[in-house]
SESETOR-239109 format. One record per atom (N, C-alpha, C): x, y, z; residue in one letter. Coordinates in steps of 0.1 Angstrom, whole numbers, m for minus. Layout:
BEGIN
{{X,Y,Z},A}
...
// end
This chain:
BEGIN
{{m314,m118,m74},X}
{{m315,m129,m64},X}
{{m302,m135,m62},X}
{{m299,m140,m47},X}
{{m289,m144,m48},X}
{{m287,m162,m49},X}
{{m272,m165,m51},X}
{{m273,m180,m57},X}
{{m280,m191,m49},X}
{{m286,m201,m51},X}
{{m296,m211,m41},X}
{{m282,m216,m38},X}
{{m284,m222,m23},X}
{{m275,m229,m18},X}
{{m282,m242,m6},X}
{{m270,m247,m1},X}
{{m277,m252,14},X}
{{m281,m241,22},X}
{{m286,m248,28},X}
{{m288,m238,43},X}
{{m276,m242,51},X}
{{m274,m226,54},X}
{{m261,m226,62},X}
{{m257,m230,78},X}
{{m270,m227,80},X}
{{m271,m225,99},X}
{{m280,m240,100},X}
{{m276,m253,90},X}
{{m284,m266,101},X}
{{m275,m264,110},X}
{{m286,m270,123},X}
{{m278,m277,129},X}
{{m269,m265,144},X}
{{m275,m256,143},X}
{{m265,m242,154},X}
{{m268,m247,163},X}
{{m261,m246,171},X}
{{m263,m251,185},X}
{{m272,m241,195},X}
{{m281,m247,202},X}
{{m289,m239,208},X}
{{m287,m238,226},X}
{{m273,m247,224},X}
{{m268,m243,239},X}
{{m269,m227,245},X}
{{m276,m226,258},X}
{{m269,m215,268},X}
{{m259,m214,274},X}
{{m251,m204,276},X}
{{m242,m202,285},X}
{{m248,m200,294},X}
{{m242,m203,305},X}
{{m245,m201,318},X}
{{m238,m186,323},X}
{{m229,m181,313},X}
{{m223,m169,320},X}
{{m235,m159,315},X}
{{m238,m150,321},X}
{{m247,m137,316},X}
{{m237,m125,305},X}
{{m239,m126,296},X}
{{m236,m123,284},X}
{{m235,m102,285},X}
{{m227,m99,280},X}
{{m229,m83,282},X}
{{m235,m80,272},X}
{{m245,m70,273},X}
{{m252,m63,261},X}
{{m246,m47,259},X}
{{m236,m52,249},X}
{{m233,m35,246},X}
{{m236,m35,232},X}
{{m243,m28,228},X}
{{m247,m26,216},X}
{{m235,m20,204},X}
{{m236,m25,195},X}
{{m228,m21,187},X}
{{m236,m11,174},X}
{{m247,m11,175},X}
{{m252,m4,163},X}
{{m268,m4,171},X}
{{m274,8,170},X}
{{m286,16,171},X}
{{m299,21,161},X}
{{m304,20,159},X}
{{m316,24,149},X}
{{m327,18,148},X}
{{m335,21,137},X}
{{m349,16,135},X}
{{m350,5,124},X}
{{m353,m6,127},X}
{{m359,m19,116},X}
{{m374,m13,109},X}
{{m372,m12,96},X}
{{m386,m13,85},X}
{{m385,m18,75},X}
{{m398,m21,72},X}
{{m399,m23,58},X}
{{m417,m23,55},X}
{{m419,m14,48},X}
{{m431,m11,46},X}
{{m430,0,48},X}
{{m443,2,59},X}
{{m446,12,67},X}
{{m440,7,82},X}
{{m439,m6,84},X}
{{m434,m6,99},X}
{{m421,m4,104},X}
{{m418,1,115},X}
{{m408,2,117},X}
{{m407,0,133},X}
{{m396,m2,139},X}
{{m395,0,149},X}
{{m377,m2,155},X}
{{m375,8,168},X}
{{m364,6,172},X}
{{m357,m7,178},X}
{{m343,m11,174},X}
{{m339,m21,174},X}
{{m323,m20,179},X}
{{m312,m27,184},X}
{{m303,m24,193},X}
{{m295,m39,186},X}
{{m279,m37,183},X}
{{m273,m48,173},X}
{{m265,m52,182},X}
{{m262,m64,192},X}
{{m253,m68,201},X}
{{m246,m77,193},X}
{{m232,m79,192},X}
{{m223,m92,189},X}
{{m227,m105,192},X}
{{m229,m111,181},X}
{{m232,m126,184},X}
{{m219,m132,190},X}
{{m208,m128,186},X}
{{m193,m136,184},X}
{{m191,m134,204},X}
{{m188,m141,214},X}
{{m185,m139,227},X}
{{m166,m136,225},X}
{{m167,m124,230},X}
{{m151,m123,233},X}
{{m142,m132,238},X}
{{m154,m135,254},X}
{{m146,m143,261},X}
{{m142,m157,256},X}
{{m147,m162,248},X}
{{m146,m177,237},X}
{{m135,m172,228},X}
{{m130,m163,224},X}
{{m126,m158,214},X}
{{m108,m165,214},X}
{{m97,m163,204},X}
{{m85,m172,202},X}
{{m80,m158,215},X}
{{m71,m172,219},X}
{{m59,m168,226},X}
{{m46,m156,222},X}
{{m45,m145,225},X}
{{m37,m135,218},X}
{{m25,m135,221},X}
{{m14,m132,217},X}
{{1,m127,223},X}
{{7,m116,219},X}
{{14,m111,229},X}
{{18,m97,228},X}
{{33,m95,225},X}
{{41,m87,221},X}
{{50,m86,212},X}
{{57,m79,230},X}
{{67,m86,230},X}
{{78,m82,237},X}
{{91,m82,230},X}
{{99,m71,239},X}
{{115,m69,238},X}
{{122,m80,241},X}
{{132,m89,238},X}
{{136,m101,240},X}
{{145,m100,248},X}
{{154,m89,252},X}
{{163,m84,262},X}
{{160,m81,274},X}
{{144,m74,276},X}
{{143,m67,291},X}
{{127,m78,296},X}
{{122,m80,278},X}
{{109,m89,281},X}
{{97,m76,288},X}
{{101,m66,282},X}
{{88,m54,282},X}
{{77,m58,268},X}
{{68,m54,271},X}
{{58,m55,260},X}
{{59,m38,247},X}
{{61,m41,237},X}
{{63,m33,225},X}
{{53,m25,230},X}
{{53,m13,226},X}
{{41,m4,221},X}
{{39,2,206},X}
{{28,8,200},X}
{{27,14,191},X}
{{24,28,191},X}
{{30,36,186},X}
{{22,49,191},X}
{{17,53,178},X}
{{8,67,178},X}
{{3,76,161},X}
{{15,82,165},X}
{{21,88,156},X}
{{28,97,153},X}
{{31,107,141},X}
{{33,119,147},X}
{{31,129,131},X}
{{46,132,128},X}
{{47,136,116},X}
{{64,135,116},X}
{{69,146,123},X}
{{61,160,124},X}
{{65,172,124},X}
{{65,174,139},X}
{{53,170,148},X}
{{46,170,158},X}
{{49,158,170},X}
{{54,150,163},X}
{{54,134,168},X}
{{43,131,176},X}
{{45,122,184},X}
{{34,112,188},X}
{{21,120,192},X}
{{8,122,185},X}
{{m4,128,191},X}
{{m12,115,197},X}
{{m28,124,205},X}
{{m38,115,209},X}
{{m47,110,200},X}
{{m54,105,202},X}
{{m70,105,195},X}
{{m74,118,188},X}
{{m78,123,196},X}
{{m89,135,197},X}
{{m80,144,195},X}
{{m68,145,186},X}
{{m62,152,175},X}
{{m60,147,161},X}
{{m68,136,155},X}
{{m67,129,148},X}
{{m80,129,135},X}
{{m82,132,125},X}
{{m90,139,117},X}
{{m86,125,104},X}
{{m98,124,95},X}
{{m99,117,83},X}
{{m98,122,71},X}
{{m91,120,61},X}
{{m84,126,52},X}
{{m86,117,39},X}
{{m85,124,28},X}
{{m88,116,18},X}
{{m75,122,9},X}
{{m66,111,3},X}
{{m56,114,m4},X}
{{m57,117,m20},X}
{{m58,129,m25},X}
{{m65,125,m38},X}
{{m55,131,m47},X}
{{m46,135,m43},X}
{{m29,139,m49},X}
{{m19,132,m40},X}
{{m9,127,m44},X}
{{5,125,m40},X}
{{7,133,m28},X}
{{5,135,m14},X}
{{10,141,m5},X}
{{3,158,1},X}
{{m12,151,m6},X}
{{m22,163,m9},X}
{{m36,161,m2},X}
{{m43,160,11},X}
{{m52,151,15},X}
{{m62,161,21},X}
{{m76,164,15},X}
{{m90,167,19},X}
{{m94,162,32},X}
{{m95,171,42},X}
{{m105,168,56},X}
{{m112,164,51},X}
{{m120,153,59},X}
{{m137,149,61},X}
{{m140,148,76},X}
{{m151,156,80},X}
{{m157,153,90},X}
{{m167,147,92},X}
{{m167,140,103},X}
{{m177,128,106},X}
{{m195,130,106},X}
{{m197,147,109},X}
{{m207,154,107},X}
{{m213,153,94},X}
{{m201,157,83},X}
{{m204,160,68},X}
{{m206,142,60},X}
{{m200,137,65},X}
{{m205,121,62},X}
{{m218,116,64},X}
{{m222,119,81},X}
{{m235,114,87},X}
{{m244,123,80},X}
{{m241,135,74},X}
{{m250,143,67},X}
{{m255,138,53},X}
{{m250,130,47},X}
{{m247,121,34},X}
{{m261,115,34},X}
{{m267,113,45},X}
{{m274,103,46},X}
{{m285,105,54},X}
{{m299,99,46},X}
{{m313,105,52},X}
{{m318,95,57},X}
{{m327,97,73},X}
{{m328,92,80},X}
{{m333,77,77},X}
{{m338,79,70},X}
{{m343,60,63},X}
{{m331,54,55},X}
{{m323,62,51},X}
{{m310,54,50},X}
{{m301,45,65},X}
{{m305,55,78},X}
{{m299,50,85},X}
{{m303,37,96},X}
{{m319,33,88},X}
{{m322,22,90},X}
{{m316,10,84},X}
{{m325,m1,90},X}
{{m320,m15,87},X}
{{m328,m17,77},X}
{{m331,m11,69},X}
{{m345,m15,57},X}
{{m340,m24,52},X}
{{m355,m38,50},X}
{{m361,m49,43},X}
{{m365,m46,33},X}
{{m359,m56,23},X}
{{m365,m46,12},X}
{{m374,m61,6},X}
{{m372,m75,10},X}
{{m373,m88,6},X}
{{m373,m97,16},X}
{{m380,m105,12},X}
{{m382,m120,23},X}
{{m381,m131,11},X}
{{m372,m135,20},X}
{{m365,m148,9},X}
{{m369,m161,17},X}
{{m370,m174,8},X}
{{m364,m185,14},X}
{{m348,m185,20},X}
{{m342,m190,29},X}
{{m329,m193,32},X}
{{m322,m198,25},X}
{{m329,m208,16},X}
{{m316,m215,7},X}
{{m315,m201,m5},X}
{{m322,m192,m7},X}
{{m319,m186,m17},X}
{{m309,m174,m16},X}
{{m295,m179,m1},X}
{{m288,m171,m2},X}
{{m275,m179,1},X}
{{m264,m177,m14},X}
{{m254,m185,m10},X}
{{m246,m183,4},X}
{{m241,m194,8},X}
{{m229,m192,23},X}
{{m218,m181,14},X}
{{m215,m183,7},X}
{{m202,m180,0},X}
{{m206,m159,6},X}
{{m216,m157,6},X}
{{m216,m142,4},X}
{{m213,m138,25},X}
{{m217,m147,31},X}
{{m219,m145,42},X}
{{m202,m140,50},X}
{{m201,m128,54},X}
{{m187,m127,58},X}
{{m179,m125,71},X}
{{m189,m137,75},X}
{{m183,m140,94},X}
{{m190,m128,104},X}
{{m198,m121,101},X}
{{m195,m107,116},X}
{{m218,m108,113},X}
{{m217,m117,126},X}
{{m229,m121,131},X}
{{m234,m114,146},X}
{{m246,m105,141},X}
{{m249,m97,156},X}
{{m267,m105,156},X}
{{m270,m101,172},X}
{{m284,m105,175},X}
{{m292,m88,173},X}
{{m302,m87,173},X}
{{m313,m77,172},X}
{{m322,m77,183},X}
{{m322,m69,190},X}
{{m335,m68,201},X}
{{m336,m57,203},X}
{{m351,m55,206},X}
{{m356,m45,206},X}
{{m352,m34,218},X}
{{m351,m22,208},X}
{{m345,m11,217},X}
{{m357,m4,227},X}
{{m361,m7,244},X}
{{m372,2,242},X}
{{m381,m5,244},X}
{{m391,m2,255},X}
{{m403,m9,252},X}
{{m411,m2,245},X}
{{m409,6,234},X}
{{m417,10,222},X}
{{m416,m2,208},X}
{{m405,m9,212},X}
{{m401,m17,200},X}
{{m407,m33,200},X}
{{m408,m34,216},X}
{{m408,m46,219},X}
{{m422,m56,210},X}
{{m434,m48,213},X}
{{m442,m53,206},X}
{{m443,m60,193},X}
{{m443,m43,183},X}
{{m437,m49,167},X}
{{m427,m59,166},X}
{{m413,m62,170},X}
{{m405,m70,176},X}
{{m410,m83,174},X}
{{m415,m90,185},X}
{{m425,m97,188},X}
{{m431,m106,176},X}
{{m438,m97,167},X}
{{m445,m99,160},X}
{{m439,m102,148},X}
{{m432,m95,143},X}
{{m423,m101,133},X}
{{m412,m110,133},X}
{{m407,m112,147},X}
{{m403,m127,147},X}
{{m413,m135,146},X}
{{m421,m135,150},X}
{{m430,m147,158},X}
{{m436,m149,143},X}
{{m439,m136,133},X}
{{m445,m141,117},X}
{{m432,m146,111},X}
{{m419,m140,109},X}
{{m412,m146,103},X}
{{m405,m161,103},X}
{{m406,m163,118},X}
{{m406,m179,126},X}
{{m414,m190,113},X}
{{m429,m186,116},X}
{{m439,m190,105},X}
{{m435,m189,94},X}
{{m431,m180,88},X}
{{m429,m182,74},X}
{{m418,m190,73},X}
{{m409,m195,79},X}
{{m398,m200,78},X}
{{m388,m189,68},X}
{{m388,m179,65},X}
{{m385,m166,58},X}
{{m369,m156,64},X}
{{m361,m154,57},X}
{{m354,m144,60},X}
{{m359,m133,54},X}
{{m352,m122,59},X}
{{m351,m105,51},X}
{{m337,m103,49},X}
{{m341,m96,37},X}
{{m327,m89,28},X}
{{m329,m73,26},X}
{{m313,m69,33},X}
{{m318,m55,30},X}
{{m304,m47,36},X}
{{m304,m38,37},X}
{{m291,m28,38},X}
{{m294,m17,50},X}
{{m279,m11,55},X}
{{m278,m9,71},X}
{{m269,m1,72},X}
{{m266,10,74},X}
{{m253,18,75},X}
{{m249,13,86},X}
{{m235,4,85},X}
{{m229,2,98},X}
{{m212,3,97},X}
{{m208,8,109},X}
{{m198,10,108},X}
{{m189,20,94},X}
{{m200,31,92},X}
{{m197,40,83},X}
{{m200,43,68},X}
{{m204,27,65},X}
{{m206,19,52},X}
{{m222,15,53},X}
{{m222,14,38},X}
{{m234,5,35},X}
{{m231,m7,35},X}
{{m238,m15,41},X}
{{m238,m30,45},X}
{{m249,m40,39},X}
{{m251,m50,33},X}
{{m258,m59,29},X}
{{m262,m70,41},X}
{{m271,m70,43},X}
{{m271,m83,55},X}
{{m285,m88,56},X}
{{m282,m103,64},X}
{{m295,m113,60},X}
{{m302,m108,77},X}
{{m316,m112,78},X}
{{m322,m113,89},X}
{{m328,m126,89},X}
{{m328,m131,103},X}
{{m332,m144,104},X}
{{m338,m144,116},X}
{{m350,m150,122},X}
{{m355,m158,135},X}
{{m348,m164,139},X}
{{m342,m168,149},X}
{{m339,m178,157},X}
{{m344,m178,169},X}
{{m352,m188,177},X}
{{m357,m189,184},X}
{{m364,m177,193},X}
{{m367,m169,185},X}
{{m378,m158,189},X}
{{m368,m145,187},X}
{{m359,m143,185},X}
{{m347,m137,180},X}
{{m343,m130,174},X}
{{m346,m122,166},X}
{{m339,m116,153},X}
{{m324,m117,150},X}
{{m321,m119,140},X}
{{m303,m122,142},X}
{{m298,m118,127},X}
{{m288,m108,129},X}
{{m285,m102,115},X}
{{m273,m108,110},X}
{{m272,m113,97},X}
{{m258,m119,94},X}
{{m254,m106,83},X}
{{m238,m104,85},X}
{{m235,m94,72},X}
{{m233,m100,61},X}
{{m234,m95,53},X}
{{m232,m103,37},X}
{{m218,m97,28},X}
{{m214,m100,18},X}
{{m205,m98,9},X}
{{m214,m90,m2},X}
{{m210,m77,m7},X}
{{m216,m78,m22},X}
{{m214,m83,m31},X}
{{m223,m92,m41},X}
{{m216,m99,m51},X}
{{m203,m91,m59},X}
{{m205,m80,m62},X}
{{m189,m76,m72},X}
{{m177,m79,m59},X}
{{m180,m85,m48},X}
{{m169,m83,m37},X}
{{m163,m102,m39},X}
{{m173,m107,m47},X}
{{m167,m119,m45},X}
{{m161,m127,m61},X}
{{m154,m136,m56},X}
{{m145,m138,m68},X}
{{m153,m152,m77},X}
{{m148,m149,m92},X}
{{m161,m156,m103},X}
{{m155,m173,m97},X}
{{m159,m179,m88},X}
{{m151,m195,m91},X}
{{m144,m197,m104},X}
{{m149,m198,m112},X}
{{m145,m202,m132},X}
{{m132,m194,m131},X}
{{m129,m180,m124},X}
{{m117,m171,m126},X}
{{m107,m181,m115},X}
{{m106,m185,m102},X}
{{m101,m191,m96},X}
{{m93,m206,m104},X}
{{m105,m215,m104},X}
{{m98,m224,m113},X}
{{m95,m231,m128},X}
{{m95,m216,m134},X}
{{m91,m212,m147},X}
{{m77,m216,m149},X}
{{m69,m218,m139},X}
{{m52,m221,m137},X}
{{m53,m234,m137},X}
{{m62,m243,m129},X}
{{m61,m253,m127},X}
{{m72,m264,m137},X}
{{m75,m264,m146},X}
{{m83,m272,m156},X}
{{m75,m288,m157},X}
{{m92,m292,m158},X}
{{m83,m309,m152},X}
{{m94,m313,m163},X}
{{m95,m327,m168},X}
{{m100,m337,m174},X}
{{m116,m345,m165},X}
{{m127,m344,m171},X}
{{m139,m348,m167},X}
{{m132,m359,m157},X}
{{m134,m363,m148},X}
{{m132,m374,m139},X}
{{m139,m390,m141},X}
{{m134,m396,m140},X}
{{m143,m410,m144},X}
{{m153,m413,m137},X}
{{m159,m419,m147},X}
{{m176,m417,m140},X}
{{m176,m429,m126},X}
{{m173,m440,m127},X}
{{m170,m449,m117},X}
{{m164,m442,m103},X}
{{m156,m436,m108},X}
{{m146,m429,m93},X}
{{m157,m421,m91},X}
{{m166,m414,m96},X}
{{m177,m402,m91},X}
{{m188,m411,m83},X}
{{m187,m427,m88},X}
{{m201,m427,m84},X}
{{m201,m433,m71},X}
{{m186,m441,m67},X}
{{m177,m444,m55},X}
{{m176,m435,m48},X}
{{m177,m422,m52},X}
{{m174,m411,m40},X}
{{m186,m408,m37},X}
{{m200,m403,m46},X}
{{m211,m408,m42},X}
{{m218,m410,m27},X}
{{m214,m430,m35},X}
{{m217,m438,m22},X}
{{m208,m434,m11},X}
{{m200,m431,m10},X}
{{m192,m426,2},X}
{{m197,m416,8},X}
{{m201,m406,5},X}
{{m206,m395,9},X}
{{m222,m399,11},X}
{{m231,m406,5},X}
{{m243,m412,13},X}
{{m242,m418,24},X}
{{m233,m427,23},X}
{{m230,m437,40},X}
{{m222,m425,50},X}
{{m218,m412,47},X}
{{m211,m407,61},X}
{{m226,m394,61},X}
{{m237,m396,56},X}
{{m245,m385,56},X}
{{m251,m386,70},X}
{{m257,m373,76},X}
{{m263,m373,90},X}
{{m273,m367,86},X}
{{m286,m367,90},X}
{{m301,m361,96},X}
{{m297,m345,101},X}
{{m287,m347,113},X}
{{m291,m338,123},X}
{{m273,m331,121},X}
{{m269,m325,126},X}
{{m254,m321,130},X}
{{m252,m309,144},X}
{{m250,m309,154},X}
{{m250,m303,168},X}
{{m235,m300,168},X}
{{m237,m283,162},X}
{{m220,m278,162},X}
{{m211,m278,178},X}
{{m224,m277,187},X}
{{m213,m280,202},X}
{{m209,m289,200},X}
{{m211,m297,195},X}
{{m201,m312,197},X}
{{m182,m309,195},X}
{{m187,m296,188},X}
{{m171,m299,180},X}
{{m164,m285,191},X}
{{m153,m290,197},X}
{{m144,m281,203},X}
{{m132,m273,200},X}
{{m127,m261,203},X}
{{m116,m258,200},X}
{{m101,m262,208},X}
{{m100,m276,203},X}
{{m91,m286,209},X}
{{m75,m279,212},X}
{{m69,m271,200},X}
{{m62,m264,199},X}
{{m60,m257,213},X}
{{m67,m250,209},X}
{{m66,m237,222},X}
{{m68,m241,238},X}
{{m75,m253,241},X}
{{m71,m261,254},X}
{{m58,m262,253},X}
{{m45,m267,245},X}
{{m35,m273,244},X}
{{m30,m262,247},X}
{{m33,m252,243},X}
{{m26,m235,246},X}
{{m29,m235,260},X}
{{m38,m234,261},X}
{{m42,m226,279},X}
{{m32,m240,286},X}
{{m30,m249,287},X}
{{m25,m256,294},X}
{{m10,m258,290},X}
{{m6,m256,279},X}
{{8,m250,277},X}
{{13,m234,284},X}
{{5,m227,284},X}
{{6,m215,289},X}
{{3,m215,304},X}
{{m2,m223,312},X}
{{m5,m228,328},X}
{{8,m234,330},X}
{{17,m241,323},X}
{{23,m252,328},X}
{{39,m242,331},X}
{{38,m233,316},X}
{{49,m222,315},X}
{{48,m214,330},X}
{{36,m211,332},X}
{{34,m198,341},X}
{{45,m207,358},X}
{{34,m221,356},X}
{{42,m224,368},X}
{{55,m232,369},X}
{{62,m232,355},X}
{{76,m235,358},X}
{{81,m247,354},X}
{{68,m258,349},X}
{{66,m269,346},X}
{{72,m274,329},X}
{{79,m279,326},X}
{{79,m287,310},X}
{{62,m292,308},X}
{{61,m295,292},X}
{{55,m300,284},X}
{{56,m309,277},X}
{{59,m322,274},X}
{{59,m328,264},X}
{{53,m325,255},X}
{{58,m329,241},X}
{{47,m328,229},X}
{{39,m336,223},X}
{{33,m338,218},X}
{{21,m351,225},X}
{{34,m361,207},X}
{{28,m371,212},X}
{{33,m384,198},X}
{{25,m382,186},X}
{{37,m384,180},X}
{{29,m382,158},X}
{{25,m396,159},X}
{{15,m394,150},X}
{{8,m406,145},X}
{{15,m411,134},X}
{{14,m426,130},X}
{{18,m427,117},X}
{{14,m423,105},X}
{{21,m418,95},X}
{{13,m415,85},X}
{{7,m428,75},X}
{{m7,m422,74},X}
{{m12,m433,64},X}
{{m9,m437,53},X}
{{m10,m450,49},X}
{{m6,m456,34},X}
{{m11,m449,22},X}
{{m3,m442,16},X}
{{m5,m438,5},X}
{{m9,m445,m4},X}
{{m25,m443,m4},X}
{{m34,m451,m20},X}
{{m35,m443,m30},X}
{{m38,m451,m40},X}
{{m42,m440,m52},X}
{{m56,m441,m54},X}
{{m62,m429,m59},X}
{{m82,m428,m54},X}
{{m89,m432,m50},X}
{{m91,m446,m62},X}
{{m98,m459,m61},X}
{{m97,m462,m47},X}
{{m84,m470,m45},X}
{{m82,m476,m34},X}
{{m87,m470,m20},X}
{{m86,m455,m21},X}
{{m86,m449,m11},X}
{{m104,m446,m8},X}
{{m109,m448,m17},X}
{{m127,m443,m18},X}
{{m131,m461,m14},X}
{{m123,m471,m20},X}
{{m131,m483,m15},X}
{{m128,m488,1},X}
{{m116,m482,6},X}
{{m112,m482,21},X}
{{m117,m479,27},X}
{{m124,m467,23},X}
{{m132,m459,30},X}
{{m146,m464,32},X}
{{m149,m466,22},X}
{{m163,m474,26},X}
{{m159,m485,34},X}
{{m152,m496,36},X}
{{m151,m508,42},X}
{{m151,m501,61},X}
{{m148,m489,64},X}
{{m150,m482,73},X}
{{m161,m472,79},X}
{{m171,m473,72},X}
{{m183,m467,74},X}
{{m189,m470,87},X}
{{m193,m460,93},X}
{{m198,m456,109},X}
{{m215,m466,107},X}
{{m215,m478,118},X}
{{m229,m483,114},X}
{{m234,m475,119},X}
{{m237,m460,130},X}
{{m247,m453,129},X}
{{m252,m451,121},X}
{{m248,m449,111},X}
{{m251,m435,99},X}
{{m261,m444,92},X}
{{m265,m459,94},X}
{{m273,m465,83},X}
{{m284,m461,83},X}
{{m290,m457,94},X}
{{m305,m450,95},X}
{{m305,m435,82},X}
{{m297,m423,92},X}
{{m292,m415,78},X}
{{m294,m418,65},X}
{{m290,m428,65},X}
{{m286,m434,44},X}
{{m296,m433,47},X}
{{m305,m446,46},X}
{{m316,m448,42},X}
{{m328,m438,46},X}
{{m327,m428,52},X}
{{m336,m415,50},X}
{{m330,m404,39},X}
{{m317,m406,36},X}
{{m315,m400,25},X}
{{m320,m404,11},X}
{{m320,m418,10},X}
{{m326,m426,m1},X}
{{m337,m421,m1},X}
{{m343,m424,5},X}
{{m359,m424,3},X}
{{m361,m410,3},X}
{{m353,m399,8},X}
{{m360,m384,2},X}
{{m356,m382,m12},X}
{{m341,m387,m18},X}
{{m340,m386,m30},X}
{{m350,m393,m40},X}
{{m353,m407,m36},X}
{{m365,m411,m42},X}
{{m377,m401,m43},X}
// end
């Protein structure tokens, strides 16, 4: 089982885009567990077009853009579709593999998405979760039905599935979840992939903390608590500053850089935990006191 945690996804925003979204599948096959199964189609949750701003490596003399090429030492620069997978297992000594003798490794119910478990959500930590989030929809109107149905039960149960996926060459660990009638696959970490906390700050060993300063931070963290959290709220402020640095460049224009703030007075804990309270948001009093009363 894996470690209880929060739940990771309060709070996702259930904004639409208005742009129509491309469906190119990135992964193909059949969803089971049991006896049911049915075909299902893995599209990218992550939108490209939202995605960071990139830059390209130019010559500083002519201001051409770099290239990379493959190149063989003997042969120099080949294409693709001269390019074969190799496994090094001597110093300068490397075994073909073909992509056929790989896919052969593996029997056809391996190459599903098999459930092997339905968990509560808190009973999987965030910590395993490793960023690369696709949606599930049914491949086919053979799929559509079962589909259907198992969102629409797993909706009800409030329930994920846990289970494993050949993707992208590998066995993969990943959560299934409902979202609003949805199926939605998150990939997971294998636990031996992640590191012991205790091993991390094993360098840094510090002294129990005083009970007073714990209970100050506490109350601090009860008065900034919310009910709800709406991740559109939050923007990637950054990268506007970009596109409009990069607009202003194109047409020839300066930029100012915006004014530093002062830096703040350096307190020591105390001081800085009881400041903080004297600044608490009065929204949030409703919050508290629904936090109270569920801890009660």
């Amino acid at each position: 089982m894996l470690a209880r945690a929060v739940h990771p996804f309060v709070g996702m925003s259930k904004k639409k885009s208005k742009r129509q979204p491309k469906h190119r599948s990135s992964w193909r096959g059949q969803l089971s567990f049991g006896l049911v199964s049915f075909p299902v189609q893995a599209i990218n949750a992550h939108d490209p077009q939202e995605s960071d701003i990139h830059f390209h490596q130019l010559h500083a003399t002519c201001h051409r853009r770099i290239h990379y090429e493959k190149v063989c030492p003997v042969h120099g620069a080949v294409t693709s579709d001269e390019i074969v997978s190799g496994y090094e297992y001597r110093k300068g000594q490397y075994v073909e593999i073909d992509p056929e003798e790989l896919d052969a490794l593996r029997t056809q119910k391996e190459r599903s998405l098999t459930i092997d478990a339905f968990v509560e959500p808190s009973e999987i930590d965030p910590v395993y979760f490793d960023g690369r989030m696709y949606y599930l929809l049914p491949d086919g109107r053979a799929g559509e039905e079962p589909y259907r149905v198992i969102a629409d039960a797993m909706e009800r149960e409030g329930c994920w599935g846990i289970g494993q996926v050949v993707f992208s060459g590998k066995d993969q660990l990943v959560a299934v979840r409902p979202l609003n009638g949805v199926l939605h696959m998150a990939m997971l970490n294998y636990a031996a992939e992640i590191r012991d906390p205790a091993d991390v700050m094993s360098a840094h060993k510090t002294e129990r903390p005083e009970g007073r300063k714990v209970q100050l931070a506490q109350t601090l963290i009860r008065s900034w608590y919310s009910d709800k959290v709406d991740l559109s709220d939050y923007e990637d402020r950054y990268r506007e500053k970009l596109k409009h640095l990069i607009d202003a460049k194109i047409h020839g224009h300066e930029i100012a850089a915006p004014k530093e703030e002062k830096p703040s007075e350096v307190l020591n804990l105390m001081d800085a935990l009881k400041k903080s309270l004297e600044h608490t948001k009065p929204h949030r009093a409703a919050a508290r006191h629904h936090r109270k009363r569920r801890s009660a």
